[in-house]
N, C-alpha and C positions, 0 to 999 in steps of 0.2 A: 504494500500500500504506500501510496506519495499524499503527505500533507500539502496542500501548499496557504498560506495566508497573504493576503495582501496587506498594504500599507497607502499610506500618501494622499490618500485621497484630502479633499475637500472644499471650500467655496474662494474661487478666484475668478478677478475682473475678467472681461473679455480681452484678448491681448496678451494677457496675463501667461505664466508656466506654469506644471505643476509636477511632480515627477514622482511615479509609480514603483512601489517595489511587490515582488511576490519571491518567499521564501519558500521554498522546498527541504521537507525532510522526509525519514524513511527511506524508502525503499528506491531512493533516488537514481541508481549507479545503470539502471537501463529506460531512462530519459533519452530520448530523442529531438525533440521541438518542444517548445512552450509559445505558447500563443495569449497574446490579451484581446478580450470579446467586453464589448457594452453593450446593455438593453438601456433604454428608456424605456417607461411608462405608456402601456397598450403597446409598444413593439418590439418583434424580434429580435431578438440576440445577434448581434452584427461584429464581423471581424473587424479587427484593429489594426494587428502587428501579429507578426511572429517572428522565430529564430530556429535555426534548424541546427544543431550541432555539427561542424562547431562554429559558425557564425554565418552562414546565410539568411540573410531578412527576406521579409513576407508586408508587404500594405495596401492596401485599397487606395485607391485617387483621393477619396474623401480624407485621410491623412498624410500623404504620401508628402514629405518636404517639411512637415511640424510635428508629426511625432518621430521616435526614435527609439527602437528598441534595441538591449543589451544584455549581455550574459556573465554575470560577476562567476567564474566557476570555482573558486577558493568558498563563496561563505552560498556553494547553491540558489543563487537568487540572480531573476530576471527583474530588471528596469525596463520602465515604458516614459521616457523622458515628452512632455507634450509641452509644446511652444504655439505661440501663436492663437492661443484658444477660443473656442467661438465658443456663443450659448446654446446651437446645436449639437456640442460639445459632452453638452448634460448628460449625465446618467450614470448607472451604477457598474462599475469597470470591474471585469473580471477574469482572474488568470490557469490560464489552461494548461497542462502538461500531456504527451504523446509518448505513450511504452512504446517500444516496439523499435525493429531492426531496417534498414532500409531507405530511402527517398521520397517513393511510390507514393503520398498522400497528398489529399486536398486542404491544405495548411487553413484554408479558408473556411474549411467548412466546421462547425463546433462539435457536428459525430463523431470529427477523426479524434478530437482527442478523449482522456481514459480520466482524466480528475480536474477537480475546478475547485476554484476557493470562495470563499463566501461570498465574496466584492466589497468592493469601497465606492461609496457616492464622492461622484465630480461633479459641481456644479458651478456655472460658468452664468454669470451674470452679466450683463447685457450693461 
């Protein structure tokens, strides 16, 4: 089993940074990708960022150039470093981890990965 917890969230100007952690423990040592997912409120869960070990990145247009994601591998923990922030921004961010051996996945999709942490609210004020 992999724990993961998030961190960092919480209410910053539009404009504004804010910068994401997610800790991984357990059963950590066949991790492959970790991914950050947000929903808003009434909708679906939508990709963010990912990383594929050992540092291939993953973003949608909708963050692509303001967020940034990274892989501390000493203390197990992914950052989602975000600049630039709009108030479309909003919602509750959450970090995803991928067992498993190989390439072969849809980094995008939230099925592919195997654990997720509780989330942290971003809220981006206008």
């Amino acid at each position: 089993q992999v724990q993961l917890v998030e961190s960092g969230g919480g209410l910053v100007q539009a404009g504004g940074s804010l910068r994401l952690s997610c800790g991984a423990s357990g059963s950590t040592f066949n991790i492959n990708a970790m991914g950050w997912f947000r929903q808003a409120p009434g909708k679906e869960r939508e990709f963010v960022a990912a990383i594929r070990w050992p540092s291939v990145t993953y973003y949608p247009s909708s963050v692509k150039g303001r967020f940034t994601i990274s892989r501390d591998n000493a203390k197990n923990t992914v950052r989602l470093q975000m600049n630039s922030l709009k108030p479309e921004d909003t919602a509750v961010y959450y970090c995803a981890a991928l067992r498993g051996a190989g390439y072969n996945y849809d980094y995008s999709a939230p099925a592919t990965y195997d654990y997720w942490g509780q989330g942290t609210q971003v809220t981006v004020s206008s």
